[in-house]
C-alpha positions as CSV (number, residue, x, y, z in Angstrom):
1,X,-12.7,1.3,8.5
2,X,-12.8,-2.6,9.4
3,X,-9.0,-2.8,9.5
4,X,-9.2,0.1,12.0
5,X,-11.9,-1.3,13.7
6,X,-9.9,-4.7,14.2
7,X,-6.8,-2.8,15.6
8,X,-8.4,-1.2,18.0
9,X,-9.5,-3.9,19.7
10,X,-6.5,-5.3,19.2
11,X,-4.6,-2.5,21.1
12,X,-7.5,-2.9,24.1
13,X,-5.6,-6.5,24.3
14,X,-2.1,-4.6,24.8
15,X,-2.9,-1.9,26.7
16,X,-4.3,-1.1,30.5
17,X,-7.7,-1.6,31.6
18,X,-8.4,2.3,30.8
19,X,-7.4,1.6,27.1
20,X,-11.3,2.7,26.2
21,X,-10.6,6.4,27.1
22,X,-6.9,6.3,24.5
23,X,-7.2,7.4,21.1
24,X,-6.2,4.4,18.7
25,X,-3.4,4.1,17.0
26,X,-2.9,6.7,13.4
27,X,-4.5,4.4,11.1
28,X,-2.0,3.7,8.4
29,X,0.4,2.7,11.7
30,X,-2.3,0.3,12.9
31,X,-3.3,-0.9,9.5
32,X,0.5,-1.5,8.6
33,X,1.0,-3.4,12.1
34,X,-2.3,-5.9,11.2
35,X,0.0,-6.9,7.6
36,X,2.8,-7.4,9.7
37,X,1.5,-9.7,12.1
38,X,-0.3,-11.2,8.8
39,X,3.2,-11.3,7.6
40,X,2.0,-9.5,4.3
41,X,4.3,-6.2,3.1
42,X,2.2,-3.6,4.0
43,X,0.2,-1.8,1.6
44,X,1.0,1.7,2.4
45,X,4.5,1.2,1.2
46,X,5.3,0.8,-2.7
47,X,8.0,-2.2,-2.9
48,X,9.7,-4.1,-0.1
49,X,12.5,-1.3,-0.2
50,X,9.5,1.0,0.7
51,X,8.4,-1.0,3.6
52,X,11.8,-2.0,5.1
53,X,12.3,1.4,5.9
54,X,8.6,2.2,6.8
55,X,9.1,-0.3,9.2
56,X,12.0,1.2,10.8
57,X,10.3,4.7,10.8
58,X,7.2,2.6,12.5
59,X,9.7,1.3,15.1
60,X,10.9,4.5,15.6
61,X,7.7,6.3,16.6
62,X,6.9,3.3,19.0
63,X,10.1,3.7,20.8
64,X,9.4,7.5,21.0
65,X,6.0,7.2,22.0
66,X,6.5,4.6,24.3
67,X,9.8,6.6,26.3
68,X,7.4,9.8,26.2
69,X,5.0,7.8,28.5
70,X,2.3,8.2,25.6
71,X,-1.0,6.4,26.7
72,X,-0.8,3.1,25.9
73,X,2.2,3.4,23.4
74,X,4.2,0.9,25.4
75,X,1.7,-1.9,24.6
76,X,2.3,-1.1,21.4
77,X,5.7,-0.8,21.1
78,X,5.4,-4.3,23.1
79,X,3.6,-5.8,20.1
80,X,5.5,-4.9,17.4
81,X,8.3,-6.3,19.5
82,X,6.8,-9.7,19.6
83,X,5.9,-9.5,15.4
84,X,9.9,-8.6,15.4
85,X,10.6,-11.9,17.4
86,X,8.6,-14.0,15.3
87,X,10.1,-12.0,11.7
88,X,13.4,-12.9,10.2
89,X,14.3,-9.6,10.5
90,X,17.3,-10.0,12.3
91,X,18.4,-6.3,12.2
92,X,14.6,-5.7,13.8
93,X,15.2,-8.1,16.3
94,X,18.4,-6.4,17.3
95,X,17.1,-3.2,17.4
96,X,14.5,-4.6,20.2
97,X,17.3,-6.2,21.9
98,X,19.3,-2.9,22.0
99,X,16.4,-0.3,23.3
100,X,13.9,-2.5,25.0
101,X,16.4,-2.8,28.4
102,X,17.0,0.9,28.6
103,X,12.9,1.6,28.2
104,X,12.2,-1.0,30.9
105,X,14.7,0.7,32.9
106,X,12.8,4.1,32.5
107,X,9.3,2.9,33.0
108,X,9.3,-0.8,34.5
109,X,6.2,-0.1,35.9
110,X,4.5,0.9,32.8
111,X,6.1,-2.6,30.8
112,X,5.2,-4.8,33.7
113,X,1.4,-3.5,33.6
114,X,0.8,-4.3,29.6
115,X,2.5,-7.7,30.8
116,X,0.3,-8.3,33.2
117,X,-3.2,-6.9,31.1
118,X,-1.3,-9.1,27.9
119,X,0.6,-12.1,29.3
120,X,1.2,-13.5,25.5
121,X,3.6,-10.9,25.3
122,X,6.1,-11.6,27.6
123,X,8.3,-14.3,26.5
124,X,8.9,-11.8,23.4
125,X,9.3,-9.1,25.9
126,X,11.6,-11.3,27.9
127,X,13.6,-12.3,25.3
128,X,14.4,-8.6,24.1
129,X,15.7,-8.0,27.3
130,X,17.6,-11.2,28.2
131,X,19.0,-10.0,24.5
132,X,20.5,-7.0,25.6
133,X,23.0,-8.8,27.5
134,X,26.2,-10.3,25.9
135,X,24.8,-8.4,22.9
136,X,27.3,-6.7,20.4
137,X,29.1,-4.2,23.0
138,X,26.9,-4.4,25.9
139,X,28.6,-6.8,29.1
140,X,27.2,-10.2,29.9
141,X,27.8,-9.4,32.9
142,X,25.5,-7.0,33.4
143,X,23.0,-10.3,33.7
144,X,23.1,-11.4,37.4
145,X,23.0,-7.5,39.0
146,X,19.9,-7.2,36.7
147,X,18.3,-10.3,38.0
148,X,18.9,-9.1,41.9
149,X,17.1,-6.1,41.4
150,X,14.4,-6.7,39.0
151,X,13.5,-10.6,40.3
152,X,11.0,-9.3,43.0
153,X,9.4,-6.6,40.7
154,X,9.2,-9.3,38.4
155,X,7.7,-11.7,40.6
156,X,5.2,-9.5,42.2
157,X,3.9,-7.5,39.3
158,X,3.1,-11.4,37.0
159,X,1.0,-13.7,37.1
160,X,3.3,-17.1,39.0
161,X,3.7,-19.0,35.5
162,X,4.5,-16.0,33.5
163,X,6.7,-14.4,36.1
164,X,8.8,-18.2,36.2
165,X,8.6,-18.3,32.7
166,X,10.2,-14.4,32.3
167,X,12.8,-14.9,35.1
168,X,14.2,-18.0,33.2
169,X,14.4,-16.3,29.8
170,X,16.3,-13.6,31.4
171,X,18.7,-15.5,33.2
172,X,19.7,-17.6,30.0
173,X,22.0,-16.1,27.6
174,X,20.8,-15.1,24.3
């Protein structure tokens, strides 16, 4: 019950002002997310084997969650994109720099608010998408038309230093 306890206020820090009235997180998901960020295999799973693919079954529910527009999914897709970042698990990493361009696209407004209620999380969050670019098959070129557009959004929905810091991760090739 403590480890639940913990996680949900650590979803409050990811999520929207209004993250009081969203149920937390299932509990193994948010218990299995704490060992992660701990850098621990998580319990839940048997042997590493176990967890490597309970971790791509935990992506997987993020991502769908958080393209269904579920409450405060989003944030925590967000956060488990950040523990990817700071992981060795390269194929993690490129997962998040594969699908976190096409959910910004869908809900910009929805990324840019858990950036603004969690600022830690956006030079993760910019470096997914700056990813996406130059990427395996996906043009580099796709860069500069993405800038135009999203630079004022970008600007206006962040904080100055976070905004700068955002723009320049997305403007340099990963």
């Amino acid at each position: 019950m403590r480890r639940t306890g913990a996680v949900v206020g650590l979803c409050f820090a990811v999520s929207t002002a209004g993250a009081q009235d969203l149920p937390p997180p299932q509990p193994g998901d948010a218990v299995e997310m704490i060992e992660l960020m701990l850098g621990r295999v998580p319990s839940r799973h048997d042997s590493p084997l176990a967890a490597m693919h309970g971790l791509a079954d935990l992506y997987g529910r993020g991502l769908e969650q958080a393209r269904s527009g579920t409450p405060g999914a989003a944030g925590l897709w967000l956060l488990l994109g950040d523990v990817a970042l700071r992981s060795t698990d390269a194929g993690l990493t490129q997962s998040y720099a594969a699908d976190m361009l096409p959910l910004y696209r869908q809900q910009p407004d929805a990324i840019l608010l858990v950036l603004t209620d969690a600022p830690w999380l956006a030079p993760s969050t910019c470096h997914h998408l700056s990813a996406y670019f130059g990427s395996e098959d996906r043009p580099e070129d796709g860069r500069a038309p993405f800038l135009a557009s999203e630079t004022p959004r970008i600007a206006k929905a962040l904080p100055d230093p976070v905004a700068s810091a955002c723009l320049e991760a997305l403007a340099t090739p990963r």
